[in-house]
C-alpha positions in Angstrom: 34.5 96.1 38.7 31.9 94.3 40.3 29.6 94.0 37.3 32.8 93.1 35.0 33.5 90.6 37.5 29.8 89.3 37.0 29.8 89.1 33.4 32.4 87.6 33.3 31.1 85.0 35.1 28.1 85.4 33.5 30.0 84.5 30.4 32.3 81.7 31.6 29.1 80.2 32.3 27.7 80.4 29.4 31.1 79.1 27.6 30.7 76.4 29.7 27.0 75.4 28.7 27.7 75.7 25.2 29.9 73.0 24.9 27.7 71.0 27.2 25.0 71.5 24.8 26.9 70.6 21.6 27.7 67.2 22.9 24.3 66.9 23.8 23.5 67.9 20.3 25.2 65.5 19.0 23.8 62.5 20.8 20.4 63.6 19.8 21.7 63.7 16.1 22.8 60.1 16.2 19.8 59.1 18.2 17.7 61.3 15.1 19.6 59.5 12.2 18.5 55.9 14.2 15.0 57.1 14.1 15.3 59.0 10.9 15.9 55.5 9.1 13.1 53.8 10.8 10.8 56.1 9.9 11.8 56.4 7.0 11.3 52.6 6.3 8.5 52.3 8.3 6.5 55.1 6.5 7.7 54.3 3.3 6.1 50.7 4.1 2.9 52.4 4.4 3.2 55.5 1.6 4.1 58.2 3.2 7.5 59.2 1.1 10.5 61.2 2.0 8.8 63.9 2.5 8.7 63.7 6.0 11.9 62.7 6.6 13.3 66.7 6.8 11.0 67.7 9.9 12.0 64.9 11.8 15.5 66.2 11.1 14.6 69.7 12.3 12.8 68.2 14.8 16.3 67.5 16.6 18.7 69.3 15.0 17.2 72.6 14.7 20.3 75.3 15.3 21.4 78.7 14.6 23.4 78.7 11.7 25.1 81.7 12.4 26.8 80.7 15.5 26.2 83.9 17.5 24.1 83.9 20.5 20.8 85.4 20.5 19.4 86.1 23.8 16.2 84.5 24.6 13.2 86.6 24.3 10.5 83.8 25.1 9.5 83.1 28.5 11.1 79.4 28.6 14.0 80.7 31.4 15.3 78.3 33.9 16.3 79.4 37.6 19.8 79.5 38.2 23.0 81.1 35.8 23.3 77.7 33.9 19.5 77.2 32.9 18.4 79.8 30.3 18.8 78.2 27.1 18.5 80.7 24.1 18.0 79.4 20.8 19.7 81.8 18.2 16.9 81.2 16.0 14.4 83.1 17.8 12.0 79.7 17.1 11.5 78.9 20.5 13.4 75.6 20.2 15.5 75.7 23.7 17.0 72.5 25.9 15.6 72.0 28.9 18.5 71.2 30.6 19.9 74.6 30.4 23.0 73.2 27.9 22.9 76.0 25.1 24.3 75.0 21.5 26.2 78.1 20.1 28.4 75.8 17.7 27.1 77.6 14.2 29.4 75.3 12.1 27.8 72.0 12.6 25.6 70.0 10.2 25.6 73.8 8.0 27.2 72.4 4.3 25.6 69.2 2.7 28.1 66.5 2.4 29.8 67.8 5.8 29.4 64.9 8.9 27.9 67.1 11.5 27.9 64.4 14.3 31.3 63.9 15.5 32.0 62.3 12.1 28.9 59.5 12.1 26.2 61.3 11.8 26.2 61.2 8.3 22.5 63.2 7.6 24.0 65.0 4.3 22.9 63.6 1.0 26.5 63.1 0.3 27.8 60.9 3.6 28.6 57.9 3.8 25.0 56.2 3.3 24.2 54.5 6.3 20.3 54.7 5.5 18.8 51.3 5.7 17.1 50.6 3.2 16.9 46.6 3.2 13.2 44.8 2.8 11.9 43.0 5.5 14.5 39.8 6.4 13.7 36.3 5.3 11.7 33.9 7.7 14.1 31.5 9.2 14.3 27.6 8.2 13.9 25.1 10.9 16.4 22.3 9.8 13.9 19.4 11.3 13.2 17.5 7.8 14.2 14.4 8.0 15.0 11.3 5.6 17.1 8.3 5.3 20.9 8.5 3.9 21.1 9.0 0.5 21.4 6.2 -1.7 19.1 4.2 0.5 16.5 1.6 -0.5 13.5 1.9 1.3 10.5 -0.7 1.5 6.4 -0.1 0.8 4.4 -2.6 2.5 1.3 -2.6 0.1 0.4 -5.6 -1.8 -0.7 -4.7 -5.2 -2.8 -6.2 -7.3 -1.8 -8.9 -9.6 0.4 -6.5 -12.8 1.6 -8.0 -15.5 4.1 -6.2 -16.9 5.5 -2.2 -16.5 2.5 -0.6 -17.9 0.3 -1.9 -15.5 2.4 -1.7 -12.4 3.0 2.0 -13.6 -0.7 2.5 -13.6 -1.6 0.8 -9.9 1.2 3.2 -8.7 -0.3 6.3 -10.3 -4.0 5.3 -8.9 -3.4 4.2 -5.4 -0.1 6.8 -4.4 -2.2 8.7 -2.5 -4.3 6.0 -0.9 -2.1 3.0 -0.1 1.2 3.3 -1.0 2.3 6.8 0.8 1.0 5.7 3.6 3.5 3.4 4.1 6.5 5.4 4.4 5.8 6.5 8.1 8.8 6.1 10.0 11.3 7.2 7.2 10.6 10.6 6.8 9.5 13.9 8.9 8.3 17.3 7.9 8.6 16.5 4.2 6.2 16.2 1.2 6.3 13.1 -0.9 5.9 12.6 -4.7 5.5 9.7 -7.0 8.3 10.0 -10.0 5.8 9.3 -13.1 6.3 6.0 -15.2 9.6 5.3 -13.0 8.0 1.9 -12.0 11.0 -1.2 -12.7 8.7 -3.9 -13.3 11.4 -6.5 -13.1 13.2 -5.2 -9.8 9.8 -4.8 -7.9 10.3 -0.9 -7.7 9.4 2.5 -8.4 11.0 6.0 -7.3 9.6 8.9 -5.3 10.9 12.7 -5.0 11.3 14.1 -1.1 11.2 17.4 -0.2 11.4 19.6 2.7 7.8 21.2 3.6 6.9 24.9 3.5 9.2 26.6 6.7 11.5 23.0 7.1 14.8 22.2 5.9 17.2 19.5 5.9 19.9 19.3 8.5 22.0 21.1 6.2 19.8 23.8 5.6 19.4 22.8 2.0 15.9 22.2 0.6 16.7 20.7 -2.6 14.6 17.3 -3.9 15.7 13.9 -2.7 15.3 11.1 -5.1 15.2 7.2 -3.2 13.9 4.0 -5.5 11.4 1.6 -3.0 11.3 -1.8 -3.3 7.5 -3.5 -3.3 8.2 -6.9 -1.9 4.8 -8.0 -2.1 4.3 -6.6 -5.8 1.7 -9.9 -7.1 2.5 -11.0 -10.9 -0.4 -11.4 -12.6 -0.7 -15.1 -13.9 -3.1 -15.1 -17.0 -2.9 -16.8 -21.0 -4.6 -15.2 -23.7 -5.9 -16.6 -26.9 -6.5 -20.5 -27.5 -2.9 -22.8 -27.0 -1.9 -25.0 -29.6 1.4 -26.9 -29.1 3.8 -27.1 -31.8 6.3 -29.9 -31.6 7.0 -32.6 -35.0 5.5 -36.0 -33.5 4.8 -38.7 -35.7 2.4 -41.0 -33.5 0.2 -44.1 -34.7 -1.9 -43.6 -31.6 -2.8 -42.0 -28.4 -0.1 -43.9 -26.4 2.4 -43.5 -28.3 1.8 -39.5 -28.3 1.1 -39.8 -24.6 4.4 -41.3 -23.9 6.4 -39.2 -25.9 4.7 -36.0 -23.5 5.5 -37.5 -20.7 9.2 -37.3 -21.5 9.9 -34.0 -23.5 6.9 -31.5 -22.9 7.8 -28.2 -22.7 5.8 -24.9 -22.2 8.4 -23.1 -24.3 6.6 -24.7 -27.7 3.5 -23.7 -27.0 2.3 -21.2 -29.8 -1.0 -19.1 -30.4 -1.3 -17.7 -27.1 0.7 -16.3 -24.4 0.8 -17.3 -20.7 2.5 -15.0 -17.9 4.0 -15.8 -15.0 2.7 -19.6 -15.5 4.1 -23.1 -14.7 2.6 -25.5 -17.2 2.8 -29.0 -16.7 1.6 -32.0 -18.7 -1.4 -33.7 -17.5 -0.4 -37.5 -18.1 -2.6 -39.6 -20.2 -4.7 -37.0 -21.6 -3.4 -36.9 -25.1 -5.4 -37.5 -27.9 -4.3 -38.3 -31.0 -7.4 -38.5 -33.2 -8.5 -35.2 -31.5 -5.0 -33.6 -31.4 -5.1 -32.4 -28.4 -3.9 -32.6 -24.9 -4.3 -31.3 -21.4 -2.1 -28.9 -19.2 -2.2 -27.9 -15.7 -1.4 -24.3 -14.9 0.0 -22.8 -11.5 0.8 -19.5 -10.8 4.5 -19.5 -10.3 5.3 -18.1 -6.5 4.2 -14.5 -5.7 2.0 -14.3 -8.8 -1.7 -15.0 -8.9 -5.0 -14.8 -11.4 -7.3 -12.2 -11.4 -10.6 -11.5 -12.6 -10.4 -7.8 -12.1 -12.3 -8.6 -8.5 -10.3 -11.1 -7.0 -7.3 -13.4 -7.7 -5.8 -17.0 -6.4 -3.5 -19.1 -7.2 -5.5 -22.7 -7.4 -4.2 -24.4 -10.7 -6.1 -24.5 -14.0 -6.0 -27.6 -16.5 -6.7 -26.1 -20.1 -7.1 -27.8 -23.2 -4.0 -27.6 -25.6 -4.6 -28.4 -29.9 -2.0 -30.1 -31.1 -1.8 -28.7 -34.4 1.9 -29.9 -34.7 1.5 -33.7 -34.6 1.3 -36.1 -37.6 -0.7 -38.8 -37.1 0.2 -42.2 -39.1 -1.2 -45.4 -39.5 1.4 -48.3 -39.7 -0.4 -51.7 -40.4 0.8 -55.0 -41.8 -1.1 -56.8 -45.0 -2.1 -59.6 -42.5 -3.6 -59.6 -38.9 -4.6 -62.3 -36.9 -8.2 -62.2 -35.1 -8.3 -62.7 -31.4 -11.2 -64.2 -30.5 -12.4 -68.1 -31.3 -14.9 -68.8 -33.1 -17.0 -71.8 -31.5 -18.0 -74.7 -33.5 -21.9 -74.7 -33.0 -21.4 -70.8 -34.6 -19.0 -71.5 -37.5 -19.0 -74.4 -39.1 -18.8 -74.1 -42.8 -17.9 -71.0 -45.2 -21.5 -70.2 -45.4 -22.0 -69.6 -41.4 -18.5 -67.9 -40.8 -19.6 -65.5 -43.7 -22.8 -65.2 -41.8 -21.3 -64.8 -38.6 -18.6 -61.9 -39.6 -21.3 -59.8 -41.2 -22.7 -59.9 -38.1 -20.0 -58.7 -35.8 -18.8 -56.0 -38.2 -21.7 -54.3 -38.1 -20.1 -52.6 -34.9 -16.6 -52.7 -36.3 -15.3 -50.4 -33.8 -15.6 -53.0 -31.2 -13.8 -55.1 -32.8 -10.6 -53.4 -33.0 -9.2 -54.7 -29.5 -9.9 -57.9 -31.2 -7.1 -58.0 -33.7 -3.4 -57.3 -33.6 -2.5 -54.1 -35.4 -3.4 -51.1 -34.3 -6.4 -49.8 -36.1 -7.4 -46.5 -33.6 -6.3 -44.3 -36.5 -8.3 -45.8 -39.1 -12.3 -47.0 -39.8 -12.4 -50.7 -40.6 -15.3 -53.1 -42.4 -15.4 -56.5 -43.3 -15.4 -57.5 -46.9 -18.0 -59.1 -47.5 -18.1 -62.9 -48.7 -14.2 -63.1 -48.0 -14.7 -65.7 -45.8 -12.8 -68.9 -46.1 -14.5 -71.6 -43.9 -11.4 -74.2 -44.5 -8.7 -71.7 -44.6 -10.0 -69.8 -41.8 -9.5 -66.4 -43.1 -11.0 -63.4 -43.7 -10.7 -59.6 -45.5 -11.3 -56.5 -43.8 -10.4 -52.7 -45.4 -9.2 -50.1 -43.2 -9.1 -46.5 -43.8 -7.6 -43.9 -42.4 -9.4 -41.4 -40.6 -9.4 -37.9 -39.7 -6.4 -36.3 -39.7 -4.5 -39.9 -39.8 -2.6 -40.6 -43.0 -0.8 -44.4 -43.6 3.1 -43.5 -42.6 4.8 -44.5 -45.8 2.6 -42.5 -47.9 0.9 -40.5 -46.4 -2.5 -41.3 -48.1 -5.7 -42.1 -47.1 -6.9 -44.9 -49.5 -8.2 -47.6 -48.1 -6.2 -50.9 -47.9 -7.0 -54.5 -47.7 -5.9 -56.9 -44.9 -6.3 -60.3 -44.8 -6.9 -62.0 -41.4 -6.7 -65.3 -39.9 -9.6 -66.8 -38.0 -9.2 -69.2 -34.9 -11.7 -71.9 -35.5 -13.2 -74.5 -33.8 -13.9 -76.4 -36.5 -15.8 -79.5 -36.5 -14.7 -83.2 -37.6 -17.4 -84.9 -38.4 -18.0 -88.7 -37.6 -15.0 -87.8 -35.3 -15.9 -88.8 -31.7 -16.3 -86.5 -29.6 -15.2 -85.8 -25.9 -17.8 -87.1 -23.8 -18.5 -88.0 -20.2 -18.8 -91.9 -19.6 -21.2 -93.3 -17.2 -23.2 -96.5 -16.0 -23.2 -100.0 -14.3 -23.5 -103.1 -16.9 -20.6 -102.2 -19.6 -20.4 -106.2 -19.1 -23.4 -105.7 -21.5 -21.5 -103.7 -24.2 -18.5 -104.2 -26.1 -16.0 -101.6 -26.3 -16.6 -97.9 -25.4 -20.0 -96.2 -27.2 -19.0 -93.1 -29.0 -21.0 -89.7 -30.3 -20.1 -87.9 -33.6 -21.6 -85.5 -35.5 -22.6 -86.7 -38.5 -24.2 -83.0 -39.8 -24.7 -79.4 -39.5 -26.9 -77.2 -41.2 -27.6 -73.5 -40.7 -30.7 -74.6 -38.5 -30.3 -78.1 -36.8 -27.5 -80.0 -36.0 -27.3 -84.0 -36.1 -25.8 -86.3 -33.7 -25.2 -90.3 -34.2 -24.3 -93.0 -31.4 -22.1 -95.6 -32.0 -22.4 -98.8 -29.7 -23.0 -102.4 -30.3 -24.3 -104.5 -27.2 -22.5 -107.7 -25.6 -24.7 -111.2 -26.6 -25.6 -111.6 -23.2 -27.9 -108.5 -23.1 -30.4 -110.3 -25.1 -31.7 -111.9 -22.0 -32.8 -108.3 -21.0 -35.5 -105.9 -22.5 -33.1 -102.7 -23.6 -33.7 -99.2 -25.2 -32.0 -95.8 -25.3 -32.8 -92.3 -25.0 -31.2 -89.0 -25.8 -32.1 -85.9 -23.1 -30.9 -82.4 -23.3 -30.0 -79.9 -20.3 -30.0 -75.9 -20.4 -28.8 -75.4 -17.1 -25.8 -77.3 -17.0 -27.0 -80.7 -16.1 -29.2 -80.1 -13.1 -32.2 -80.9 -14.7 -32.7 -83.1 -17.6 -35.5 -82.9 -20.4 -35.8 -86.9 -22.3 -37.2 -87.2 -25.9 -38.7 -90.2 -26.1 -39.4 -90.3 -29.6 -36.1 -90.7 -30.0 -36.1 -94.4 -28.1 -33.7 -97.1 -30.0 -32.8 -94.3 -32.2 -28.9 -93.9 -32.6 -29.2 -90.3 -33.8 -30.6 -87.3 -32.7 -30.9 -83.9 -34.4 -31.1 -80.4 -32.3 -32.4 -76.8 -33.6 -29.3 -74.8 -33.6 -31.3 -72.0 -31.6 -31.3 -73.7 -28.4 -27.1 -74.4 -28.7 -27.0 -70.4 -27.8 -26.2 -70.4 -24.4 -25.6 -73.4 -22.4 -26.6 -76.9 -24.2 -25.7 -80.2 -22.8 -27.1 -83.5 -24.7 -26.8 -87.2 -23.0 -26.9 -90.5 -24.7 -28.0 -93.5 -22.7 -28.5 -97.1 -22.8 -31.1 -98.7 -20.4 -31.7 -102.0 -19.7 -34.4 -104.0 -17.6 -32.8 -106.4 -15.3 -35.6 -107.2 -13.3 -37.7 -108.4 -16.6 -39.3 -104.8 -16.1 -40.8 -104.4 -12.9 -38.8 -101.4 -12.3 -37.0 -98.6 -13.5 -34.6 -99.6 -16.2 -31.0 -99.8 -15.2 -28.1 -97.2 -16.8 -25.9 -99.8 -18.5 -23.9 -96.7 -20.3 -24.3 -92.9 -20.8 -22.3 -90.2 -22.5 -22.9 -86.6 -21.4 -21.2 -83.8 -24.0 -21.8 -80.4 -24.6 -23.6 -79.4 -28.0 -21.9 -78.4 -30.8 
């Protein structure tokens, strides 16, 4: 009874370790399927296959399929009933804890959960192997950028561009350099692109493309491209005219003035032709038309925000450029009779013979002469005709052509046309008195008032005569007369004696030119002689 009563024991002992040892087992199973799928992706990381994976299972769920208790024959025996552990087996595999598995069912048929229903380590469970590749890296959402739809400004100044093309181009060169650059403060943790060709040449903008960097997202955790237009408010036009400008307008103008005038009033950059001018104001530099030159000067000023360039540097001081204009008609308009400005002076002209002589002369510079008649002969080359002079009408023929580009207005032809033109004259009457300066003490002496005429005029001298007749009385005196001459206005007077009692006197025309003044006097002795003779009556005139 006494060794019944100890087997039994003995048994209820070992009853009792059993099921202390299949939970046990169990825990180690689930704690073997949690390593069993690490290793698994850990070694299949670095090659090693699934060929390991079934000792690591054994490892911790090695068991005796066969349910029956073996006694242990090895010496791994614990002190005490509840410590000796004996694995069916005969592998030496025993817990250390004394618990002893004896539960031969478990984890025997593939397909059957042998963990307390999740331990799923049979090819047909429910597939909790992990088999996932490594997780993606996490986004911070720090990128940052302005609402959408927002307009944001560059604060580069370009060169002067002309048009799209070359606004385009500065964009494409200088992104990098200068314009990026110019972004800070609108945009964090993002990379920043130029859109190709999306420059808007008349808007003063371009676009760029914004995108998260490497690792950075938006707020939203979206890293999609963000498209924003920016606005270049110190874009520089570039000011600049190619090719010669001609002007084309209709103008039918007989001269420069007339043209002038007619610029003044209606020039306009919009008819200017042959070239073309960017981002110019052009304004009409008054009274610099020509007419016989067609052409005309402009002054040109950068309009604001646009400036020149030379491809080194640029300005905006204006230019004044000469402008052809190919456009205007010029017309000559005259009239079959002029009239001739200037006088022409009795000792110079006094018969047909010297005022052929004399125009000859002066029209050997015609041109000069043109400001001294009425019509309007800058359009045309004049001459004198020669021998048309008419002493007593006091005309004269000239021809005028037109020149250059001028053509006469109501024919538009260039033959030359005669004028006839009237001469002012200061013609001479001869044995006419003439106006004279009276002078001296004893006209009790003389009858009447003496008188000068001229009495004849050749091409070389001139002739003078005295009229006078002397009171009876005088006879008691000694009397003469004299004629003198003065070239510097009467200061100083030069007497010809020769020409004592002589009533006429006749002068070489050569020393008329310039200032001539002649004097007639009659003398008379009072004092029987003794002294000077005494000025009964003079007549100062100026030579004809």
């Amino acid at each position: 009874m006494g060794f019944d009563s100890l087997l039994k024991r003995k048994l209820k002992s070992r009853i009792s370790n059993l099921k202390i040892n299949q939970k046990r087992n169990d825990n180690y199973m689930k704690i073997s399927k949690k390593l069993l799928i690490g290793s698994i992706t850990t070694l299949g990381a670095i090659g090693v296959g699934a060929a390991v994976t079934a000792p690591l299972v054994d490892s911790f769920a090695n068991r005796n399929s066969s349910g029956v208790e073996v006694p242990n024959q090895d010496n791994n025996n614990n002190s005490g009933d509840n410590d000796n552990n004996s694995n069916p087996n005969g592998d030496g595999n025993q817990n250390q804890g004394g618990d002893e598995n004896t539960d031969g069912n478990d984890n025997q048929n593939q397909g059957q959960d042998g963990n307390n229903g999740d331990g799923n380590q049979n090819q047909g469970g429910d597939g909790d192997t992990n088999t996932d590749p490594t997780p993606p890296v996490q986004l911070q959402k720090d990128a940052t950028r302005p609402n959408d739809g927002t307009e944001i400004e560059s604060s580069v100044t370009t060169i002067p561009v002309a048009d799209v093309t070359e606004l385009n181009n500065f964009l494409s060169e200088n992104f990098e350099k200068s314009v990026k650059p110019t972004f800070n403060g609108y945009f964090k943790n993002v990379d920043v692109s130029l859109v190709k060709d999306s420059a808007n040449f008349a808007n003063k903008n371009f676009k760029i493309s914004v995108t998260p960097t490497s690792g950075h997202a938006w707020e939203d955790g979206t890293t999609d491209a963000k498209e924003y237009t920016v606005l270049l408010p110190k874009m520089l036009l570039l000011a600049r005219t190619s090719g010669a400008l001609s002007y084309n307008d209709i103008i039918i103008a007989t001269n420069s003035a007339t043209l002038d005038s007619h610029l003044k009033s209606n020039f306009t950059a919009k008819k200017f032709s042959g070239a073309t001018i960017t981002n110019y104001t052009a304004e009409y530099v008054a009274g610099s038309a020509n007419l016989e030159n067609s052409s005309f000067k402009v002054k040109l000023t950068p309009v604001v925000g646009a400036a020149w360039y030379n491809g080194v540097n640029y300005g905006t001081t204006p230019v004044t450029v000469n402008v052809s204009f190919l456009a205007a008609i010029p017309v000559v308009s005259l009239s079959s009779a002029d009239t001739f400005l200037q006088t022409f002076s009795a000792s110079e002209v006094w018969n047909t013979e010297t005022f052929n002589t004399k125009l000859t002369d002066l029209f050997k510079n015609s041109d000069s002469l043109k400001s001294s008649l009425s019509n309007d002969y800058s359009g045309t080359n004049i001459s004198y005709v020669s021998g048309s002079a008419d002493y007593d009408k006091g005309e004269f023929k000239i021809t005028a052509t037109p020149k250059g580009r001028f053509s006469w207005l109501d024919t538009r032809t260039k033959e030359a046309r005669t004028i006839t033109v009237k001469a002012n004259i200061q013609k001479i009457s001869y044995n006419t008195p003439l106006s004279v300066q009276n002078g001296g003490s004893r006209t009790d002496l003389i009858y009447g008032r003496p008188t000068v005429v001229l009495t004849s005029k050749t091409t070389n001298t001139t002739t003078y005569k005295a009229n006078y007749k002397l009171h009876e009385s005088s006879a008691q005196y000694g009397w003469t007369t004299l004629w003198s001459y003065s070239q510097d206005g009467g200061k100083t007077w030069t007497s010809e004696p020769k020409s004592a009692l002589n009533p006429t006197v006749t002068v070489n025309n050569s020393m008329v030119k310039g200032s001539l003044k002649l004097k007639f006097e009659i003398l008379f002795y009072i004092d029987g002689g003794e002294n000077a003779p005494t000025v009964g009556w003079s007549m100062t005139f100026d030579a004809i």
